[in-house]
C-alpha positions as CSV (number, residue, x, y, z in Angstrom):
1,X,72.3,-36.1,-47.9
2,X,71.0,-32.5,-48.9
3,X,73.4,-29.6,-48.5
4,X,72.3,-26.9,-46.2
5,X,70.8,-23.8,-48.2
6,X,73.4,-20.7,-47.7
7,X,71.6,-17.8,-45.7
8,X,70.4,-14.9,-47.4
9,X,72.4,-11.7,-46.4
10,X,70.1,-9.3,-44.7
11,X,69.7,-6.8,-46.5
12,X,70.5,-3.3,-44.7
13,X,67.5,-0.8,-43.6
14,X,66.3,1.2,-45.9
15,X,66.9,4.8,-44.0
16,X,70.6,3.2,-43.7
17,X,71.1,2.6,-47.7
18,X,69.6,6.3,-48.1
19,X,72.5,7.6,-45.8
20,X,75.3,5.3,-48.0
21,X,73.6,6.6,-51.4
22,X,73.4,10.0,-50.7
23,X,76.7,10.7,-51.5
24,X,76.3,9.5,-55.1
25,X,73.1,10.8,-55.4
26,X,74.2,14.6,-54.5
27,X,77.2,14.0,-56.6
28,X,75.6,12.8,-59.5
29,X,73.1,15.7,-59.1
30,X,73.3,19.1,-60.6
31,X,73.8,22.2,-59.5
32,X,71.4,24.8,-59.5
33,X,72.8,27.5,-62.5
34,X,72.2,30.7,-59.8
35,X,74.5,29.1,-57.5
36,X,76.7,27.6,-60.0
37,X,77.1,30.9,-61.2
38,X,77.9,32.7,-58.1
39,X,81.0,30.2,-57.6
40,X,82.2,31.4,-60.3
41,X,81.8,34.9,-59.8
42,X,83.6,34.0,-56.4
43,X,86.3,32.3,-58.0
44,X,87.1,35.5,-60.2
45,X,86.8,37.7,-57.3
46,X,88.9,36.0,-54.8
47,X,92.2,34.1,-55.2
48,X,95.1,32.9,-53.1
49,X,97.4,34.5,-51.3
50,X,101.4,32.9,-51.7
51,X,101.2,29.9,-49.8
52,X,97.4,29.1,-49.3
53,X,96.1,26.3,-52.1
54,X,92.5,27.2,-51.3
55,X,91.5,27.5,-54.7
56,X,93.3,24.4,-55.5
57,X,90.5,22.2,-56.2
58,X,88.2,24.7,-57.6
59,X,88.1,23.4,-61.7
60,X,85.8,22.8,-64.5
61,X,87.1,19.6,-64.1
62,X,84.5,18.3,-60.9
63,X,81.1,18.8,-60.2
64,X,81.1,22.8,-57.8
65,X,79.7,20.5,-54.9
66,X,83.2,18.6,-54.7
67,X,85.0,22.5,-54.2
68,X,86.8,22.6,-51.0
69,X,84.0,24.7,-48.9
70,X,81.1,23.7,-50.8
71,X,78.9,22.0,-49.2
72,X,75.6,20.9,-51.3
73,X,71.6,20.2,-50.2
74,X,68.9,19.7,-51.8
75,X,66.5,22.2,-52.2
76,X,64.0,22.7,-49.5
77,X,61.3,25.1,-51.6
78,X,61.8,22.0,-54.8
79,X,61.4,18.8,-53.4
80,X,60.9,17.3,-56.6
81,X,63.1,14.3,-57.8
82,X,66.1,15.3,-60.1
83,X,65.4,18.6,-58.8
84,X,69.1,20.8,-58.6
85,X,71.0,21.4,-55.2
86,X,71.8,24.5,-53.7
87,X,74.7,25.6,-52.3
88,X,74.0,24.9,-48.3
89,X,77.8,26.1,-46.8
90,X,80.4,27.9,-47.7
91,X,83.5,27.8,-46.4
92,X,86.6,30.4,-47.9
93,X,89.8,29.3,-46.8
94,X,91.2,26.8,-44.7
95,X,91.4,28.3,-41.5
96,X,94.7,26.4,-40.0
97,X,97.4,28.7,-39.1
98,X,100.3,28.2,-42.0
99,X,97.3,29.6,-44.7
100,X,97.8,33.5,-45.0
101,X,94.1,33.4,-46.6
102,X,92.6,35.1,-49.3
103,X,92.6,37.9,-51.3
104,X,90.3,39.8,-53.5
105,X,86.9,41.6,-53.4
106,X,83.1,39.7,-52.8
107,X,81.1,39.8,-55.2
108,X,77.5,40.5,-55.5
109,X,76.3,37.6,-56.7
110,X,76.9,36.2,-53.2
111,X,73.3,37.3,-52.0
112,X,71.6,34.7,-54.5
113,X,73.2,31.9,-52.9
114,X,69.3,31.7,-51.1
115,X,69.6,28.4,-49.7
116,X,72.8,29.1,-47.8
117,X,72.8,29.0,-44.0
118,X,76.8,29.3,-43.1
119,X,78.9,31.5,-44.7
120,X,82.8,31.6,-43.2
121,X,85.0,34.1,-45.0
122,X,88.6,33.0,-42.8
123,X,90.7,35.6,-41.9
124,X,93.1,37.0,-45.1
125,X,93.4,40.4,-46.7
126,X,89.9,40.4,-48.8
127,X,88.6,44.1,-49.3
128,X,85.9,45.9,-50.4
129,X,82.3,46.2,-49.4
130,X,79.9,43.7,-48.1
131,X,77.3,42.9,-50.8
132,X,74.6,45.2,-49.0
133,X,71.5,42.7,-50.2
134,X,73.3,40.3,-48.9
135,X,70.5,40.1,-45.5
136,X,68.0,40.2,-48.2
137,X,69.1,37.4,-50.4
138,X,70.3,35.1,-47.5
139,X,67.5,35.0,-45.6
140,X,68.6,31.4,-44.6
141,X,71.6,32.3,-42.6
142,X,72.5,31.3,-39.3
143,X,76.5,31.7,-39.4
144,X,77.9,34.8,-41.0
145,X,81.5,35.2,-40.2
146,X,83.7,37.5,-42.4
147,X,86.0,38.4,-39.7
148,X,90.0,39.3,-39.4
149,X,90.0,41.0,-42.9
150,X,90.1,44.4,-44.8
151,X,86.4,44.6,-45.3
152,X,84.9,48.7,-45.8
153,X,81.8,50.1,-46.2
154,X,78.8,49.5,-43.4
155,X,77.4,47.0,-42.0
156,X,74.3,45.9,-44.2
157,X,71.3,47.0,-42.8
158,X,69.3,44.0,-44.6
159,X,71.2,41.8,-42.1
160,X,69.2,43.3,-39.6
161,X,65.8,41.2,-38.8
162,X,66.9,37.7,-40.4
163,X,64.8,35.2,-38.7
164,X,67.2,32.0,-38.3
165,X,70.5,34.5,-37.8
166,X,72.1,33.2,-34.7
167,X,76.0,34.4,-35.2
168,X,77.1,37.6,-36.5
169,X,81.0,38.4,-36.9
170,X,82.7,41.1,-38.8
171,X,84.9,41.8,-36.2
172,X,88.8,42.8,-37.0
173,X,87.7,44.5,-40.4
174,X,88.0,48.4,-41.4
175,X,84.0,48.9,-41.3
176,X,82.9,52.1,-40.9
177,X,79.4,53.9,-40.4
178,X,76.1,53.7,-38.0
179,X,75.4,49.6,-37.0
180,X,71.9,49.0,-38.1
181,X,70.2,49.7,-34.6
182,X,68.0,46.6,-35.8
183,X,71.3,44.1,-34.6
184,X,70.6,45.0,-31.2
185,X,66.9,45.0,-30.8
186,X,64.3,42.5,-30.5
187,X,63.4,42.4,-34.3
188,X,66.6,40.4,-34.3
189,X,64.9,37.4,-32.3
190,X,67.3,34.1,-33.1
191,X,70.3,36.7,-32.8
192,X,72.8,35.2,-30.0
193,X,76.2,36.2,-31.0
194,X,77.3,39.8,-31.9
195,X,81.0,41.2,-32.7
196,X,82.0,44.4,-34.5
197,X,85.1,44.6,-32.9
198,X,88.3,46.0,-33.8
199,X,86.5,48.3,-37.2
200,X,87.7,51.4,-35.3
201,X,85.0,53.4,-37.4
202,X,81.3,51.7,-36.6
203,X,79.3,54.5,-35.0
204,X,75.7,55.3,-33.2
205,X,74.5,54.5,-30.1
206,X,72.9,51.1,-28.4
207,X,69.2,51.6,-28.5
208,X,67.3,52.1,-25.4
209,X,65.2,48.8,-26.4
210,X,68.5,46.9,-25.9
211,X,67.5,45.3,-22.9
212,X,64.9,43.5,-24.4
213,X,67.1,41.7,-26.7
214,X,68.0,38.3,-26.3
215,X,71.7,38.5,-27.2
216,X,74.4,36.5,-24.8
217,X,77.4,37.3,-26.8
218,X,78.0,41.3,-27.4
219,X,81.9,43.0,-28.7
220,X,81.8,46.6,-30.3
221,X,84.9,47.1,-28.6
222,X,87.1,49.9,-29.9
223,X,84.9,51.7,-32.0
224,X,83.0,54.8,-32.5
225,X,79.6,54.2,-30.7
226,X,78.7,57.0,-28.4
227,X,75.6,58.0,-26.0
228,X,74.7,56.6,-22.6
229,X,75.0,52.9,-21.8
230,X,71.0,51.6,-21.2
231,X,70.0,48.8,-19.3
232,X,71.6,45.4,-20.6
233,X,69.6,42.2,-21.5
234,X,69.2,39.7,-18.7
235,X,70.3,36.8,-21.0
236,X,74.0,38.3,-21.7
237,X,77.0,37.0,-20.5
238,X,79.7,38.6,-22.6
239,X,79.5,42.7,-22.8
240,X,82.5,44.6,-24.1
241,X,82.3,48.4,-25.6
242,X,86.0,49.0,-24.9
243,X,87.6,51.9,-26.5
244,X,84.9,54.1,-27.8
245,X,83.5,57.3,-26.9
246,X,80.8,56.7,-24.8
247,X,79.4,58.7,-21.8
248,X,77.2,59.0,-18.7
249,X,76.4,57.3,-15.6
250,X,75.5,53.8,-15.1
251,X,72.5,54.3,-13.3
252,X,69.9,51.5,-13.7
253,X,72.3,49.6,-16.1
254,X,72.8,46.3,-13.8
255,X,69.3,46.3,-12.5
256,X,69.7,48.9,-10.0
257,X,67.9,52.3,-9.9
258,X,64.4,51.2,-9.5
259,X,64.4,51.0,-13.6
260,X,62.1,48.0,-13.6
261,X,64.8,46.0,-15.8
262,X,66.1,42.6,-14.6
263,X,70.0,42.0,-13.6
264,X,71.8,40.0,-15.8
265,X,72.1,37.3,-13.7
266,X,74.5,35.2,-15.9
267,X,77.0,38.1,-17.1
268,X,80.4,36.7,-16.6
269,X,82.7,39.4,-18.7
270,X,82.0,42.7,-18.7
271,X,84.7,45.4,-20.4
272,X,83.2,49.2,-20.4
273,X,87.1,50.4,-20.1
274,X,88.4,53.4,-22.6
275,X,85.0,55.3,-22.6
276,X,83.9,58.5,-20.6
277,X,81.7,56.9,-18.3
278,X,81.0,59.2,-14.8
279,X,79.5,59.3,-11.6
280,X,79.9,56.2,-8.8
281,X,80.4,52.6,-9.9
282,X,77.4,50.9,-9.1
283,X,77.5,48.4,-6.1
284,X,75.0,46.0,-8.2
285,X,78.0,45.7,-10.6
286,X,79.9,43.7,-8.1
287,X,76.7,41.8,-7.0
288,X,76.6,40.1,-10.0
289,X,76.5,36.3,-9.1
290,X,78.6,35.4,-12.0
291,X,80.6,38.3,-13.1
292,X,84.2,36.4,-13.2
293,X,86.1,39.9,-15.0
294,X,85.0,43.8,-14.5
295,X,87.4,45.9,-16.6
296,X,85.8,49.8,-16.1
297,X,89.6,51.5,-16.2
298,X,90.6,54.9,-17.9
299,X,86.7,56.4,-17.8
300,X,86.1,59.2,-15.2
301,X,84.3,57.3,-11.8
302,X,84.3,59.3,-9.0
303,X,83.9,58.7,-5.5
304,X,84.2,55.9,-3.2
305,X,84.0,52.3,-4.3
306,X,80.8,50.8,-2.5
307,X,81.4,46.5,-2.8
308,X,78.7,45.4,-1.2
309,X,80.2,43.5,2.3
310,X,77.8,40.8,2.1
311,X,78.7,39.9,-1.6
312,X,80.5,36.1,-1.5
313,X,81.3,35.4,-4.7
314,X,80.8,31.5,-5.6
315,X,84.7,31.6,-7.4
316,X,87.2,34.7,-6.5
317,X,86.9,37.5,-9.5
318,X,89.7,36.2,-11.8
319,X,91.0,40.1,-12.2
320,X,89.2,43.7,-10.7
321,X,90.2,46.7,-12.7
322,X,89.0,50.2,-11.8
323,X,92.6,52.0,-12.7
324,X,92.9,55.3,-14.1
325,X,89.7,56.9,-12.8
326,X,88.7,59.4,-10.2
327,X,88.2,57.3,-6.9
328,X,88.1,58.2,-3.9
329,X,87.8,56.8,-0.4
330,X,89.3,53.2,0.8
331,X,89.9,50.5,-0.9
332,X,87.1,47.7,-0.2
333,X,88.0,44.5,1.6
334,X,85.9,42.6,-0.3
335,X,88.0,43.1,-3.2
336,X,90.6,40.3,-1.4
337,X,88.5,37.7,-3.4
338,X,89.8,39.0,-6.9
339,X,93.0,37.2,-8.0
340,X,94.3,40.3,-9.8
341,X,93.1,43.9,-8.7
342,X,93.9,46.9,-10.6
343,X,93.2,50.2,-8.2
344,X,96.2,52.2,-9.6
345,X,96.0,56.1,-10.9
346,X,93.1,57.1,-8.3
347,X,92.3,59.0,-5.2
348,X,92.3,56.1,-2.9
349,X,93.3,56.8,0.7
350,X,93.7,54.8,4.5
351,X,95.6,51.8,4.4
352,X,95.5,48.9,2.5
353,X,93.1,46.2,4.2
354,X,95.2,43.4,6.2
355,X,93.0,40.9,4.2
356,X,94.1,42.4,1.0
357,X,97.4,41.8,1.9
358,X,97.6,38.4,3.7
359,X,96.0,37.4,-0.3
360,X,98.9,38.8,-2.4
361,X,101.5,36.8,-0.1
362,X,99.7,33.9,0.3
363,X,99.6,33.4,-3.1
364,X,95.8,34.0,-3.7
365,X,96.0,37.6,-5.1
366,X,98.4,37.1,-7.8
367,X,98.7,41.2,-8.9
368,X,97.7,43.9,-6.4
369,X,98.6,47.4,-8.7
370,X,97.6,50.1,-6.0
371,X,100.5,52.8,-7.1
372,X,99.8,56.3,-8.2
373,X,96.8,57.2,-5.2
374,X,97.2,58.4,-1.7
375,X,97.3,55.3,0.6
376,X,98.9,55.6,3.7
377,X,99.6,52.2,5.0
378,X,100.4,48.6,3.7
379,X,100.4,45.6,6.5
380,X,102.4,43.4,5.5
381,X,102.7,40.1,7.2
382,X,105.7,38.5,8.1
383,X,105.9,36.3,5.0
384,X,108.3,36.2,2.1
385,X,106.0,37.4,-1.3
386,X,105.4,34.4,-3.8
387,X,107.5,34.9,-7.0
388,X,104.7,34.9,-9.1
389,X,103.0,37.8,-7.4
390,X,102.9,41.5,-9.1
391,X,102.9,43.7,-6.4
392,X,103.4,47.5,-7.0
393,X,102.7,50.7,-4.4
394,X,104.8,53.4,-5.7
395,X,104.0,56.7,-5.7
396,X,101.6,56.6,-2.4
397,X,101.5,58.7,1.4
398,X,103.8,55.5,2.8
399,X,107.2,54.2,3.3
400,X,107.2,51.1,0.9
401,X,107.0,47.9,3.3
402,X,109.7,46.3,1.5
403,X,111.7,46.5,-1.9
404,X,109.7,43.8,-3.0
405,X,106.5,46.2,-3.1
406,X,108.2,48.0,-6.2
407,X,109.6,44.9,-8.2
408,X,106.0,44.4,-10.1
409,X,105.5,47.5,-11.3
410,X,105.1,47.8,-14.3
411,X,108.0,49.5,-16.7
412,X,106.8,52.1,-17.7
413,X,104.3,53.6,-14.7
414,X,105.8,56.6,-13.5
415,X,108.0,57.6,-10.8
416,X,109.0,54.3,-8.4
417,X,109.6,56.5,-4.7
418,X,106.9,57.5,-2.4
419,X,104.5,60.9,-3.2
420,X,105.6,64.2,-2.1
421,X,104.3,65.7,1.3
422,X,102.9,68.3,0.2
423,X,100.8,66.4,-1.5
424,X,99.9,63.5,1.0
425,X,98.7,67.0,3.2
426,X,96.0,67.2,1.3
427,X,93.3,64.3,1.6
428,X,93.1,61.7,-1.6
429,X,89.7,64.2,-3.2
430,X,91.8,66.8,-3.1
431,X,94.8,65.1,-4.9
């Protein structure tokens, strides 16, 4: 009798053998000799501090696209079999929290890296200047991130324009001079993510074209910029310019004021605290469907706070805070639907809405800071206050309700008894 023939072993799909041979392929490739030399110039320019082994794997003795960080391609503009790779990410550092990072200086060479799209520099102690070409030899990017480091020098302006750029950060450096107004104008069109935070130097002012930007994701917090705040883009939904020195009204900014721009609909943190910013705070602020956290404390509002009664806000604000301003008039009941609410160091008068208080002590309103203005009343309902609430109304025209309406102020917030007389005489404008 014949013996059964043995099966032939399929053979696996050809797009499925390209995926298992790549590997070899790319490592048995070569390098293109630009790039190759640009890891070495990186090499010598950067090295490890004590305790990070970044560099660890970086030796003549393998191929550059086996470095820790390298990641290789072929090249897009060279098709051409046995053509080199190119350098496609690069990754400095190791990012986990042990690693203090690198140190050292970038060099210029990093601009002829052409083919690279994501470039991470994790945080460390690396100085010097970014290459300044480095827009104009990367025109590939998508991911720059040099943040958290000692970085000088300005912002390039060749970063400016770069048509796949999606994510900017050089936040947390020591950058100093104008930002290239291109970052926040339409010429930047793939552009999503912008931070400059934390440089303490970065000057200029936000373009009036701003608006027509299509940034979601915007931090120059604490900072130099200056000028007027103009209308924002309706696609943002992080805005912060805290700690700088900027001025004005807020007119038309939100999509009020007949300006013709749109509200930014999907804006859920906004942070325009630390400036010199005047005049009312604009009711659209509060209308905002998806605002979630308005921080516009230590600027110079004036006058009452207009909250739209009308407003119901899909989820409570997670925290309200108008402190340290000029404000006058009552405080809004409307504001019951923020979880924390900051209306200390103003001119507020009346007394504290009923539903303002029936929040804090039923647990809903988890800090109410009202101390430092000129309220005159605070119902309190016959309820003990939650343990986790903050509740402080020092330094007011009232009698404090209860002991417990002094335990959550802060330390160090001025004087803990009620305001003078003489002073509660005069109205809150006056004060």
């Amino acid at each position: 009798m014949a013996l059964p023939r043995p099966r032939p072993r399929p053979r696996p799909p050809p797009l499925l053998l390209l995926l298992l041979l790549l590997p070899v392929l790319l490592h048995a490739a070569t390098l293109h000799e630009r790039d190759a030399a640009a890891l070495r110039d990186i090499r010598a320019g950067l090295r490890d501090l004590p305790g990070s082994r970044f560099f660890d794997s970086w030796d003549d003795a393998r191929s550059p696209c086996a470095y820790a960080g390298v990641v290789c391609a072929p090249d897009a503009d060279d098709p051409a079999p046995g053509a080199p790779l190119r350098v496609a990410v690069l990754t400095l550092g190791t990012g986990l929290a042990d690693s203090p990072g690198l140190a050292g200086t970038l060099p210029a060479s990093l601009a002829t890296l052409a083919a690279l799209t994501d470039l991470v520099l994790y945080p460390g102690r690396v100085s010097g200047a970014i290459p300044h070409d480095i827009g104009a030899g990367l025109r590939r990017l998508r991911l720059l991130s040099l943040s958290s480091n000692l970085l000088t020098g300005p912002v390039p302006d060749s970063l400016a324009g770069l048509p796949d750029l999606h994510t900017l950060d050089l936040g947390n450096n020591r950058l100093d001079g104008a930002i290239p107004a291109g970052l926040l104008l339409p010429s930047s069109p793939s552009l999503k993510v912008l931070i400059l935070a934390n440089n303490g130097g970065l000057s200029g002012e936000i373009p009036a074209q701003f608006s027509a930007s299509q940034l979601f994701h915007v931090d120059l917090s604490r900072n130099a910029v200056a000028g007027a705040l103009p209308p924002l883009p309706p696609t943002l939904r992080y805005f912060s310019v805290a700690g700088n020195a900027m001025r004005g009204t807020l007119d038309g900014v939100f999509g009020g004021g007949g300006g013709g721009s749109a509200a930014p609909a999907d804006l859920a943190f906004l942070d325009l605290s630390m400036n010199a910013f005047s005049g009312p705070v604009p009711p659209e602020l509060f209308a905002l469907p998806s605002v979630s956290s308005l921080l516009l404390s230590r600027n110079n509002f004036t006058g009452p706070l207009a909250v739209p009664p009308a407003v119901q806000p899909p989820a409570p604000w997670a925290v309200v805070d108008v402190s340290h301003n000029a404000i006058s008039g009552e405080i809004p009941e409307a504001l019951a639907a923020a979880a924390s609410l900051y209306v200390n160091n103003n001119r507020l008068s009346g007394d504290v809405p009923a539903v303002v208080a029936r929040s804090v002590f039923a647990g809903r309103m988890t800090t109410f800071y009202a101390q430092h203005n000129f309220l005159t009343g605070f119902p309190a309902p016959p309820l003990p206050l939650p343990g986790s609430a903050a509740l402080c109304l020092s330094y007011n025209c009232m009698d404090l309700p209860s002991p417990s309406a002094a335990d959550g102020c802060p330390t160090i917030g001025g004087p803990l008894e009620a305001r003078p007389a003489d002073q509660c005489r005069s109205s809150g404008d006056d004060g």
